[in-house]
C-alpha positions as MATLAB code, in Angstrom:
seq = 'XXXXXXXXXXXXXXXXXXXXXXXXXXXXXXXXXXXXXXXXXXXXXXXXXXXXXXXXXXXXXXXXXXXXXXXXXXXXXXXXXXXXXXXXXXXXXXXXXXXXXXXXXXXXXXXXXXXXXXXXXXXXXXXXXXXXXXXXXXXXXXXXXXXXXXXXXXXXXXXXXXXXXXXXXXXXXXXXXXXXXXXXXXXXXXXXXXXXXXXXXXXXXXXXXXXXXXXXXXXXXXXXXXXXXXXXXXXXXXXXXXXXXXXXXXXXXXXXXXXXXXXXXXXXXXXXXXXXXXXXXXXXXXXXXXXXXXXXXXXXXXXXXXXXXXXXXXXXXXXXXXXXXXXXXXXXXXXXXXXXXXXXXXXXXXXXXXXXXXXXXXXXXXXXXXXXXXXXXXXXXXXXXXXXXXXXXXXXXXXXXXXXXXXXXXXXXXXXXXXXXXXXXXXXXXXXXXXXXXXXXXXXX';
ca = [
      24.166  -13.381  -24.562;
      24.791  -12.105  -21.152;
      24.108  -13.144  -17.596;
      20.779  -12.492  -16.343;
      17.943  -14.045  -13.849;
      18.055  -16.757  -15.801;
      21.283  -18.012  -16.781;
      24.765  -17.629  -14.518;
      28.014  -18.918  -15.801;
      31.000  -20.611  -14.038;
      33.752  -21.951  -15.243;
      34.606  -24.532  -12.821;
      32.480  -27.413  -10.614;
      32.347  -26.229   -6.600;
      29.989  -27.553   -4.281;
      28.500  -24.040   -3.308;
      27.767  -23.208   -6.253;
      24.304  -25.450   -5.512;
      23.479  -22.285   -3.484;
      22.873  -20.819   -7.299;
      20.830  -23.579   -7.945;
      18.862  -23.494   -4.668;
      18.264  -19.746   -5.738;
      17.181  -20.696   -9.400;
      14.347  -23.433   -7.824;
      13.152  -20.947   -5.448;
      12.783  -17.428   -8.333;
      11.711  -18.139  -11.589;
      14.289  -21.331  -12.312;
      16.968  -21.019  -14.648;
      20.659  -22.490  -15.882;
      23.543  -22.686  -14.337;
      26.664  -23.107  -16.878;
      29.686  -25.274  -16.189;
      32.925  -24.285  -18.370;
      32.264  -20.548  -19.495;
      33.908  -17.388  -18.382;
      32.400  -14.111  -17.311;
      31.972  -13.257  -20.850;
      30.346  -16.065  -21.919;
      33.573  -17.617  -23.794;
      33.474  -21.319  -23.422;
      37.059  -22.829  -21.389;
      35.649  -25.999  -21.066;
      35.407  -28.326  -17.829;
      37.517  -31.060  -16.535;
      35.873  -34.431  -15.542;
      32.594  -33.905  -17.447;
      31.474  -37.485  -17.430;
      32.429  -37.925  -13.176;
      30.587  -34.535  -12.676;
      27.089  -35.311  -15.005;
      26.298  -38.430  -12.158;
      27.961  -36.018   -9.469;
      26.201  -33.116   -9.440;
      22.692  -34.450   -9.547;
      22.902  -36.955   -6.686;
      24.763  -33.711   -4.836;
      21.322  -31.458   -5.562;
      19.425  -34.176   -4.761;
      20.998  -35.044   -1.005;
      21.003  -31.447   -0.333;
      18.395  -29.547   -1.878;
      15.835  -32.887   -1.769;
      15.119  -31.761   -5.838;
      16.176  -33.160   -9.333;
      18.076  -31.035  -12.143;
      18.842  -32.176  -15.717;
      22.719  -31.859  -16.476;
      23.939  -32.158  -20.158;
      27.005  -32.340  -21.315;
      27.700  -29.856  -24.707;
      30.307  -29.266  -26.834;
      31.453  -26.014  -28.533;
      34.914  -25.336  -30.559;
      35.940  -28.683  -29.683;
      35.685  -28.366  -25.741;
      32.946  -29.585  -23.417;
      30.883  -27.728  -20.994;
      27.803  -28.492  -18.786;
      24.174  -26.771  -18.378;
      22.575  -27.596  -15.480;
      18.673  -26.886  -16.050;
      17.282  -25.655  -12.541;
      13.080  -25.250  -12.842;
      11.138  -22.983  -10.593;
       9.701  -24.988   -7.810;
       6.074  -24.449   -6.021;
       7.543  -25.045   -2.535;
      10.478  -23.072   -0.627;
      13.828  -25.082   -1.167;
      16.289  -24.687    1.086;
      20.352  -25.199    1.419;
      21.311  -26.650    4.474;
      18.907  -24.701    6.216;
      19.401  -21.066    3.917;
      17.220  -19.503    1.557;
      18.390  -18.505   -1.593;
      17.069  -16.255   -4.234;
      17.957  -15.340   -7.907;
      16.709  -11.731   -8.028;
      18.325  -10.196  -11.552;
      21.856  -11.599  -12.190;
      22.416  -11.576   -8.396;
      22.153  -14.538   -5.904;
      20.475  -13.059   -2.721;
      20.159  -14.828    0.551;
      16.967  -14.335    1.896;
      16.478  -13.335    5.885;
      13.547  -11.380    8.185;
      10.591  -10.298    6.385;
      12.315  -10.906    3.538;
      12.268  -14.502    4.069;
       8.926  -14.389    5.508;
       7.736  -12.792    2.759;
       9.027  -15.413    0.487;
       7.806  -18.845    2.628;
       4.132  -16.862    2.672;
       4.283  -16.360   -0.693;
       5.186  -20.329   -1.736;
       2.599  -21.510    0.637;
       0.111  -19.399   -1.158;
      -0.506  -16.858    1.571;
       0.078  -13.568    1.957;
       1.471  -11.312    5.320;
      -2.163  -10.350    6.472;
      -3.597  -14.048    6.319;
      -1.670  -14.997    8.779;
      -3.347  -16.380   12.380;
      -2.381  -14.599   15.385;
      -2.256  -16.529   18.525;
      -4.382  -14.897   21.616;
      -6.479  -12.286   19.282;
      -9.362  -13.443   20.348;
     -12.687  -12.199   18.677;
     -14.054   -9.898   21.895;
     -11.067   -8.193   22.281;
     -12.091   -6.197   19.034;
     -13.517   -3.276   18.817;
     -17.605   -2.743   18.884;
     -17.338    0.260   17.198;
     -14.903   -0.880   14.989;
     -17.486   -3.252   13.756;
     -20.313   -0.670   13.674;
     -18.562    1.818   11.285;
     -17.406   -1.143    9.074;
     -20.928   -2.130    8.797;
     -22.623    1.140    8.663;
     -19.716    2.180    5.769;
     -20.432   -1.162    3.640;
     -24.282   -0.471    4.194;
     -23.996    2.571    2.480;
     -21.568    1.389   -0.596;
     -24.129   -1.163   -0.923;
     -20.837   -3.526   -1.394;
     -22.920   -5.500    1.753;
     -26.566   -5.792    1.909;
     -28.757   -4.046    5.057;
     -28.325   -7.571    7.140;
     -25.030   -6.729    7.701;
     -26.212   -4.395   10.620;
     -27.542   -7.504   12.758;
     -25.142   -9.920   12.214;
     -22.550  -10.645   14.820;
     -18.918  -10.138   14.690;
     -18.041  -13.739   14.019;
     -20.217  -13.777   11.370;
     -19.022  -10.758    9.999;
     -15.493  -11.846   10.556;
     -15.805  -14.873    8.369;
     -17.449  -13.139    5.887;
     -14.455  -10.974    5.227;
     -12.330  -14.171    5.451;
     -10.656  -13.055    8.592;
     -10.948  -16.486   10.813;
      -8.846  -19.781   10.345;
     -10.398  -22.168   12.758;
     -10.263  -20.862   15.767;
      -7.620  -18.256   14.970;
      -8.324  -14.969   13.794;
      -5.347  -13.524   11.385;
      -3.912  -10.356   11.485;
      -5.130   -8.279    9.266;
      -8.605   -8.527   11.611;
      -5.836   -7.202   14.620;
      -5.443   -4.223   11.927;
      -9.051   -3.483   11.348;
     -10.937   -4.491   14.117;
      -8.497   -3.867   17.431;
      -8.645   -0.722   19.087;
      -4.466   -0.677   19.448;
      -3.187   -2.642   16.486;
       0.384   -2.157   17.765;
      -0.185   -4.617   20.564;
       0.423   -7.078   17.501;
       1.680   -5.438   14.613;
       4.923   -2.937   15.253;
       4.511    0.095   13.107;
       1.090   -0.008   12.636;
       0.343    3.655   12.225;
       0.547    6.661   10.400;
       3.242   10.239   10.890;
       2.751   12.992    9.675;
       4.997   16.008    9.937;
       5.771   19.541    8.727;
       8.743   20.633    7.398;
      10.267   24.333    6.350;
      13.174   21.681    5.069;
      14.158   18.452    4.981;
      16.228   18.733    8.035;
      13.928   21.294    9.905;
      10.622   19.734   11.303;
       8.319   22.653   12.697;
       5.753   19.906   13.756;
       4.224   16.386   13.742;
       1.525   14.172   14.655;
       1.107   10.240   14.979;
      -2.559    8.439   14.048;
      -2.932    5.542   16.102;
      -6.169    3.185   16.071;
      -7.582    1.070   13.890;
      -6.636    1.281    9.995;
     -10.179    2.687    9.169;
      -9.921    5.089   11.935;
      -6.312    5.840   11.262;
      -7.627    6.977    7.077;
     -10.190    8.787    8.421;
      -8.614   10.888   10.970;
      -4.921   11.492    8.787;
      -7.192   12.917    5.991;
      -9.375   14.840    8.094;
      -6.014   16.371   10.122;
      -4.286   16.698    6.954;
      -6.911   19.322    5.288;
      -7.381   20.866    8.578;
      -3.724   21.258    9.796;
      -1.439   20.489    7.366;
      -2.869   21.640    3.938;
      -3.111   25.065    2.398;
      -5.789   26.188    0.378;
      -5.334   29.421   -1.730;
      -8.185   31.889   -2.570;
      -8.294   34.055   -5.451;
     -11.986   36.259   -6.837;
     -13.874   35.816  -10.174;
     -15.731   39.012   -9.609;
     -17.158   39.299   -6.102;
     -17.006   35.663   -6.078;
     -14.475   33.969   -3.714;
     -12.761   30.987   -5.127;
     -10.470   28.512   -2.498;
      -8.872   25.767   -3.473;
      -6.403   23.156   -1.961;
      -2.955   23.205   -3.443;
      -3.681   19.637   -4.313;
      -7.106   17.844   -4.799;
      -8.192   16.092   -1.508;
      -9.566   13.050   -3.692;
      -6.149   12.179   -5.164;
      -4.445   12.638   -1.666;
      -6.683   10.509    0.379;
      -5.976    7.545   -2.553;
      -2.216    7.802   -2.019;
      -2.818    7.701    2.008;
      -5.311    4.505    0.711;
      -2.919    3.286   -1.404;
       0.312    3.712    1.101;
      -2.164    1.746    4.440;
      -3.289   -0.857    1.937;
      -0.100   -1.997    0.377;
       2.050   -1.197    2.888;
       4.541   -4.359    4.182;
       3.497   -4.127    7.593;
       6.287   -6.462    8.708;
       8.782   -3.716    8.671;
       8.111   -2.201   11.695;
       7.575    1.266   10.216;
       4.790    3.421    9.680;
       3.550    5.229    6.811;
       5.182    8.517    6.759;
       3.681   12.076    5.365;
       5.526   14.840    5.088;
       4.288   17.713    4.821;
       6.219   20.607    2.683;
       5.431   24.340    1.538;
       5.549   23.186   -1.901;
       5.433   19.441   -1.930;
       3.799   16.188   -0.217;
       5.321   12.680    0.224;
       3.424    9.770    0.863;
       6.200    7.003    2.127;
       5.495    3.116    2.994;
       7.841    0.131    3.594;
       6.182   -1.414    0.785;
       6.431   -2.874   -2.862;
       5.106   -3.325   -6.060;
       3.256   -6.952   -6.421;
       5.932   -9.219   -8.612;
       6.186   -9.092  -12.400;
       4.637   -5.116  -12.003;
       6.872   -1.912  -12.987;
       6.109    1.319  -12.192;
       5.978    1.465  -16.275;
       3.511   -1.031  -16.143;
       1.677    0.389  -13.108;
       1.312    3.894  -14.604;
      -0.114    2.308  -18.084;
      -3.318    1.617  -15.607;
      -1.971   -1.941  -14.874;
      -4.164   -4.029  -12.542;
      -2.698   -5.842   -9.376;
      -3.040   -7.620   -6.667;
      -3.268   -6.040   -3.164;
      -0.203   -6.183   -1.246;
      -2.380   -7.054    1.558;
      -5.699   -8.449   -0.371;
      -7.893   -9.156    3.185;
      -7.183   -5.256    3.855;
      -8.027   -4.109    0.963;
     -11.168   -6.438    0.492;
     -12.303   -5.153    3.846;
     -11.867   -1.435    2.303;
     -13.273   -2.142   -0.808;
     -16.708   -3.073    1.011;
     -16.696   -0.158    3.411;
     -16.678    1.900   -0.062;
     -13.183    3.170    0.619;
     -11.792    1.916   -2.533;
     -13.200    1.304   -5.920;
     -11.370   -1.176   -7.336;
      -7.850   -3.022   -6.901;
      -4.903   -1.840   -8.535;
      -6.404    1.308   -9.841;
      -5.376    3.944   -7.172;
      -2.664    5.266   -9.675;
      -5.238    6.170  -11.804;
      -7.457    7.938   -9.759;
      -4.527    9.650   -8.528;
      -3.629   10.956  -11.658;
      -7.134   11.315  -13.421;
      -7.580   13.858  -10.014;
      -5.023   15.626  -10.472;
      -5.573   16.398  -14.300;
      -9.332   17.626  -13.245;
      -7.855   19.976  -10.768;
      -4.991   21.034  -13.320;
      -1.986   20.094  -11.179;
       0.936   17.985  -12.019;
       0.728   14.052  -11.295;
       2.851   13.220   -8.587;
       5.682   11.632   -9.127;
       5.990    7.703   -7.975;
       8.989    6.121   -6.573;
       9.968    2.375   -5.756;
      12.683    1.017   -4.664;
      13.909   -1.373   -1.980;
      13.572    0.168    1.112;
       9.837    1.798    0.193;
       6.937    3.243   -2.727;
       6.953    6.819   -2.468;
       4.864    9.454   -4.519;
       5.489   13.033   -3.907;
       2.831   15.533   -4.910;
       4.932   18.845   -6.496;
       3.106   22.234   -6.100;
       2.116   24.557   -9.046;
       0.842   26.931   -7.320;
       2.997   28.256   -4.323;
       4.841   30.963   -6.693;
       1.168   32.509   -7.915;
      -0.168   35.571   -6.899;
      -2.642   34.486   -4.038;
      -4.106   34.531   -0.486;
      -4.074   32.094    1.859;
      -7.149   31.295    3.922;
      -5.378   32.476    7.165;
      -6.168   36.177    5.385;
      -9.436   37.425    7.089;
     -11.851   38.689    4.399;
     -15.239   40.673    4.427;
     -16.880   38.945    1.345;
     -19.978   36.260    1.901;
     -19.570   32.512    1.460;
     -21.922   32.482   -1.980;
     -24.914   31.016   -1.702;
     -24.150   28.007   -3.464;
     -22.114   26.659   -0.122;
     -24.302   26.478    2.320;
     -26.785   24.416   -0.176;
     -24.209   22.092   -1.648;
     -23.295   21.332    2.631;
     -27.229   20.579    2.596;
     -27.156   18.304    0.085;
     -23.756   16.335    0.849;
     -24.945   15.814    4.394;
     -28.062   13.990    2.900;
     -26.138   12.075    1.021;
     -23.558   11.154    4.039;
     -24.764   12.363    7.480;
     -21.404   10.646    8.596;
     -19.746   13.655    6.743;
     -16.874   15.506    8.108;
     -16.916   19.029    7.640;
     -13.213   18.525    6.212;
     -14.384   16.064    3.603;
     -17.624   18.608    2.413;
     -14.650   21.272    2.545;
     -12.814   18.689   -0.039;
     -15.769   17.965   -1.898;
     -16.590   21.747   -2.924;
     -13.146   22.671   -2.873;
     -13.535   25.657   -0.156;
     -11.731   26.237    2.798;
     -12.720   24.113    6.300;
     -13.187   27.510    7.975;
     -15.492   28.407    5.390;
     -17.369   25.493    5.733;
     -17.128   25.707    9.501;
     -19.047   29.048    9.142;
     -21.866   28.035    7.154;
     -22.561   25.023    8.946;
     -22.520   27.172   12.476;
     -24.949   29.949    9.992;
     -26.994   26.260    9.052;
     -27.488   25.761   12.897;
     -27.929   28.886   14.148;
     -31.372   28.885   11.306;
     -32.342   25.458   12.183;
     -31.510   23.615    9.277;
     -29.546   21.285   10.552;
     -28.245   19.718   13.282;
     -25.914   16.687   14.782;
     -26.860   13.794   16.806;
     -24.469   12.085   18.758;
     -21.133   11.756   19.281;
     -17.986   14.083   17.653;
     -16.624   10.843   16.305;
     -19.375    8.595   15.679;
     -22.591   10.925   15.034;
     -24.532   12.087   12.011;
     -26.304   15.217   10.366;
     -29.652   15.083   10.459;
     -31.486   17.835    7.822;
     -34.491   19.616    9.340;
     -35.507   21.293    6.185;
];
């Protein structure tokens, strides 16, 4: 037997060493061992009998909790276990947090203590109230694209259209009392950053990892913040390749626009947002990294994870919120879609990443060595007529529609799309109401 999260051995009585207790109460519990070596090798202990009535009353002053201590014998000397369970509520040593995180005692400070006293109490970092938010200094709009978005995944019934914001707001669980809690500052608040550091996403471009040619930061809201990185991702940042099957024109993206947008998903939903840092894209010739200050929910591997393992949200009133705007399917199954995506478009799955500082998945090209064109080349053959049809009928669908998505969607280039929308116009079969951000296609036809 070796040392692991559960057991730690010591072959000598010190005071401190209720530290390692304090860290077994607060993980997953555990023994500590009184008269073995390193190795396991009993040495036996001095004072066994003094140090059975000791040590308990010693836990009990300090850490306010009650241990078992027995007294064993093996190859004729004696030893103590000290049997340490795992305790619903934060214990503490003298004011300190300890931890027993693998065969490692840990100290726990800043978000990772925060983390930790949410987590006992049952709560978790976007559930928290946030003094002075009050509920008119969100966003209108905010509220109307929320609402218009769950409308239309029918995840929220038409009534959610006339209701007002406080009622909306405790619908999705985001008041306590008077308080509103933070992740409605993330959704709702026109400049998140007022209370939550970090709160947006970078993107960059880089010839290497050293040489950034350029960059851009989406700030806003978190729905605003999805919409617009995707939409400046497959505009700006992405390439898309064309090739001809005959006098057909065929474009596609180097990866699929469905699995990217769930890793951005995935990277604002479960990000730890009390790190300070934003989610990070960079953007490579031949590769794509999606980076967050986040990690996987406890008891989850990335073994587990990629076996199409369930979990809960890192942040579970964010990713409620996006699972009724229709932004999400289902918890804990981005992976999946990521993947599934990628093995439709015939492009490796990206590779994931976790470790303590962040969960990264990088998306490695195929593609970039192949004999193609990029869309920058002009060309004299026609959009087929399939395009300008299958724009029709997405815009029915979604009049909210970007022209990058329906690019996306029929996996041809944005300028294409561009042109047959302008061609759509210019015939009078379409045409947009409103606002750039904000308005809808409307089908005359």
């Amino acid at each position: 037997m070796k040392e692991n999260q559960n057991i730690e051995w010591k072959e000598s009585w010190r005071d401190e060493y209720i530290k390692w207790i304090c860290g077994f109460a607060n993980a997953a519990g555990g023994t500590l061992v009184i008269g073995k070596n390193d190795e396991g090798v009993v040495t036996g202990v001095d004072h066994a009998e003094k140090l059975m009535a000791d040590i308990p009353n010693k836990v009990r002053d300090i850490l306010g909790i009650i241990v078992d201590v027995n007294l064993k014998t093996a190859r004729g000397k004696e030893f103590l276990e000290i049997l340490v369970e795992s305790y619903p509520y934060p214990v503490s040593y003298k004011g300190q947090y300890h931890y027993r995180s693998g065969s490692t005692k840990q100290e726990l400070k800043g978000s990772a203590l925060d983390a930790f006293l949410l987590k006992k109490y049952g709560l978790h970092w976007d559930s928290v109230p946030v003094p002075n938010l009050l509920p008119e200094s969100l966003e209108e709009k905010a509220f109307a694209l929320f609402a218009k978005k769950a409308v239309k995944s029918k995840r929220l019934g038409d009534g959610v259209l006339q209701e007002n914001r406080e009622s909306l707001l405790r619908k999705l669980h985001l008041l306590e009392g008077s308080y509103l809690k933070r992740a409605a500052a993330l959704l709702f608040h026109e400049d998140p950053e007022q209370y939550v550091t970090g709160a947006y996403v970078k993107i960059g471009f880089f010839k290497t990892d050293s040489d950034l040619v350029y960059q851009d930061e989406i700030h806003g809201n978190l729905f605003q913040q999805v919409d617009k990185t995707i939409d400046l991702l497959l505009t700006k940042y992405m390439k898309a390749y064309i090739s001809y099957e005959g006098l057909q024109r065929v474009e596609r993206y180097q990866f699929p626009a469905p699995a990217l947008r769930e890793a951005l998903l995935n990277a604002v939903v479960h990000k730890d947002y009390s790190s300070g840092n934003p989610v990070q894209i960079s953007v490579y010739e031949d590769k794509i990294i999606f980076w967050n200050a986040g990690r996987l929910p406890d008891g989850l591997s990335l073994e587990l994870l990629q076996k199409k393992h369930p979990s809960i949200p890192y942040n579970p009133l964010v990713a409620s919120a996006f699972f009724r705007a229709g932004y999400i399917e289902a918890w804990g199954r981005g992976i999946e879609k990521i993947n599934n995506e990628c093995k439709l478009a015939g492009v490796p799955a990206p590779e994931i990443n976790s470790d303590c500082v962040g969960l990264m998945i990088t998306f490695q090209s195929d593609i970039a060595g192949k004999t193609q064109v990029e869309t920058t080349v002009e060309t004299t053959v026609e959009t087929t007529v399939e395009t300008p049809d299958a724009i029709i009928r997405l815009m029915a669908e979604k009049p909210d529609i970007t022209l990058a998505e329906i690019a996306a969607h029929i996996e041809k280039s944005v300028r294409t799309v561009e042109r047959a929308a302008a061609k759509l116009k210019k015939e009078g079969k379409i045409t947009f109401k409103g606002p750039k951000k904000g308005g809808r296609w409307e089908i005359l036809v």
